[in-house]
Structures are given as C-alpha cells and as structure tokens.
C-alpha positions as CSV (number, residue, x, y, z in Angstrom):
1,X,24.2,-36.8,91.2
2,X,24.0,-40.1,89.8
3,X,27.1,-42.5,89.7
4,X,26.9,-42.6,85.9
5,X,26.9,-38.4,86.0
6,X,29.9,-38.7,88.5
7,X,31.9,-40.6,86.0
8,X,30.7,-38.6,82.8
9,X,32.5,-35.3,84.9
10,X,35.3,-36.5,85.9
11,X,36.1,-37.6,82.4
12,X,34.7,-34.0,81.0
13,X,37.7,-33.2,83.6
14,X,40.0,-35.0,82.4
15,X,39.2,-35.1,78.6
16,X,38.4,-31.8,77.7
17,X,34.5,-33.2,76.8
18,X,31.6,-30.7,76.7
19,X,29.0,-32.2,78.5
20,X,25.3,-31.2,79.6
21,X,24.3,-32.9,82.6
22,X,20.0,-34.0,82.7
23,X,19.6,-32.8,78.8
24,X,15.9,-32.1,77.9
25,X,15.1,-33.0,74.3
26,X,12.0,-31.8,72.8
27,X,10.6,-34.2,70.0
28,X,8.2,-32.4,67.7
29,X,6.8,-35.1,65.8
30,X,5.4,-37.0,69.3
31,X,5.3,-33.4,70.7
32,X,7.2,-34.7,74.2
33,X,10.1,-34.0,76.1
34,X,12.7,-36.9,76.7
35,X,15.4,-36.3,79.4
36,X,18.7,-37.9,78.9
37,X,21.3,-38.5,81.9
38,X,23.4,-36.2,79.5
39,X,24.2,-35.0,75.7
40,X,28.2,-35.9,75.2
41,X,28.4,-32.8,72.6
42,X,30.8,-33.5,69.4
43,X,30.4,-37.1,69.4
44,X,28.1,-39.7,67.6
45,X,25.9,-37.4,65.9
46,X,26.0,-33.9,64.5
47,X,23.9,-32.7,67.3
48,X,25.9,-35.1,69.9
49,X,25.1,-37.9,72.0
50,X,22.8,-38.8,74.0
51,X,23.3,-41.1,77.1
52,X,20.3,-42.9,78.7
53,X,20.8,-45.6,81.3
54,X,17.1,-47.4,80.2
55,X,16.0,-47.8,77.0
56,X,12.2,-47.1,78.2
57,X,13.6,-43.7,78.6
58,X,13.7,-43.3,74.9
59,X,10.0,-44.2,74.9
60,X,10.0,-45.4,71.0
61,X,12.1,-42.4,70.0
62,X,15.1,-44.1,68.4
63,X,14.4,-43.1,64.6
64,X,13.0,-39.4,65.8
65,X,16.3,-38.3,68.0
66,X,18.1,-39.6,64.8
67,X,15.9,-37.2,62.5
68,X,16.5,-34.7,64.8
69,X,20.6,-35.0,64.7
70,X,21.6,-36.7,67.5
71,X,22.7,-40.2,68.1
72,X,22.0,-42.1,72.1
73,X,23.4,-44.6,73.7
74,X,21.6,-46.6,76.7
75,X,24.9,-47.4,79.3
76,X,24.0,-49.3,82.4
77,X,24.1,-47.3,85.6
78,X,27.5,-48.1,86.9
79,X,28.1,-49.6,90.3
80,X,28.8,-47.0,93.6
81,X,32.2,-48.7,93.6
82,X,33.1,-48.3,90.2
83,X,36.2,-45.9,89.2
84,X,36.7,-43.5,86.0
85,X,38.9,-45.7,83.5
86,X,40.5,-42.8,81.2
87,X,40.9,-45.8,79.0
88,X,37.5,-46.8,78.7
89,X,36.6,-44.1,78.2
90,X,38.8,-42.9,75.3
91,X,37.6,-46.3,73.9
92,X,34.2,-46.0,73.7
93,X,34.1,-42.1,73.0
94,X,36.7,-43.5,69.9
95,X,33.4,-45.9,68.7
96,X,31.3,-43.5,68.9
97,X,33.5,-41.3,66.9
98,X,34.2,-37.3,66.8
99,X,31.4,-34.9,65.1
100,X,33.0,-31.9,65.6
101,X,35.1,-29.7,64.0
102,X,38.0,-31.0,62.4
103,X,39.9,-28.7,64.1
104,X,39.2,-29.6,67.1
105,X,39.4,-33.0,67.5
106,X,41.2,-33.9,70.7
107,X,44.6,-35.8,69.6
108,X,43.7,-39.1,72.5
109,X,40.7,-40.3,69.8
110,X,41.6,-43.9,68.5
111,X,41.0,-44.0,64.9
112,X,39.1,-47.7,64.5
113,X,39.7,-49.6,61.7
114,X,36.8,-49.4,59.0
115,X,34.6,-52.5,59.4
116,X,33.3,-52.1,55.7
C-alpha cells in the first residue's frame, strides 16, 4: 500500500469517507482502462473523485472522466514520514466540495465562500 493509500484510510477512518482503493475506470470513447490510486465517492463530481498521483496517469483523459461524471485530482505521493492531518484533510475534501446526498453530508465540511 502506497503512503498516499495509507493516508486516504486512515482518514476514511476517521471521517466517515467511502473510499475505493486502485479504482479501474473504463473510458469508452478511447476504449481504455485508467487506474486511479482511488475514487473519494460523494465528492467533486457526481460520480466522485478521482485521485492520481501523475498526471500521465490520466493519459489525455481530463475532458472524458468529466463526461463520464467524475471529477480527479493529481496529489503528490506524500513522503514515508508524513502523518494524517484531519485538518488538511477536512480542508481540501471542503474545496472539492460534497456531491452526495443532502442528507448526508457529514457536519465537519467547511462551507467556502463563493469566489464568483
């Protein structure tokens, strides 16, 4: 497991977050498969997000994962000595912004000021 996968669990601990580890995504219109590290589910996108840590793991797919209802993110590979920051965390799952149901959504999400 990679440190990035490490993290990404122990804040689907802590958080409550529904996460698929090694997400294969099947893109019709190129008719390949991309791998993500994971899909965040409930954030980003309708479909969730998915995290790459290189962008040539996308290969060109940007405007195709959109059409297909997900949103991706490319995050460095942390450090081995890097530690889960809940706070971090909260923040950048708050940017990305909940897609779930209403319902649902956990009660720690920062609402960000509209930048229109």
């Amino acid at each position: 497991m990679t440190k990035l996968e490490q993290l990404w669990n122990m804040a689907k601990d802590d958080l409550g977050l529904d996460i698929e580890i090694s997400f294969p995504l099947v893109l019709p219109k190129k008719n390949i498969t991309i791998t993500s590290e994971l899909l965040l589910k409930n954030f980003g996108a309708e479909r969730g997000m998915l995290v790459f840590t290189r962008s040539q793991e996308l290969q060109g797919s940007g405007e195709e994962i959109v059409q297909e209802g997900y949103g991706y993110s490319v995050l460095s590979e942390p450090s081995q000595t890097r530690t889960y920051k809940k706070d971090e965390f909260i923040a950048l799952l708050s940017d990305w912004g909940w897609s779930g149901p209403p319902e649902k959504k956990p009660t720690w999400i920062k609402d960000l000021p509209n930048s229109e």
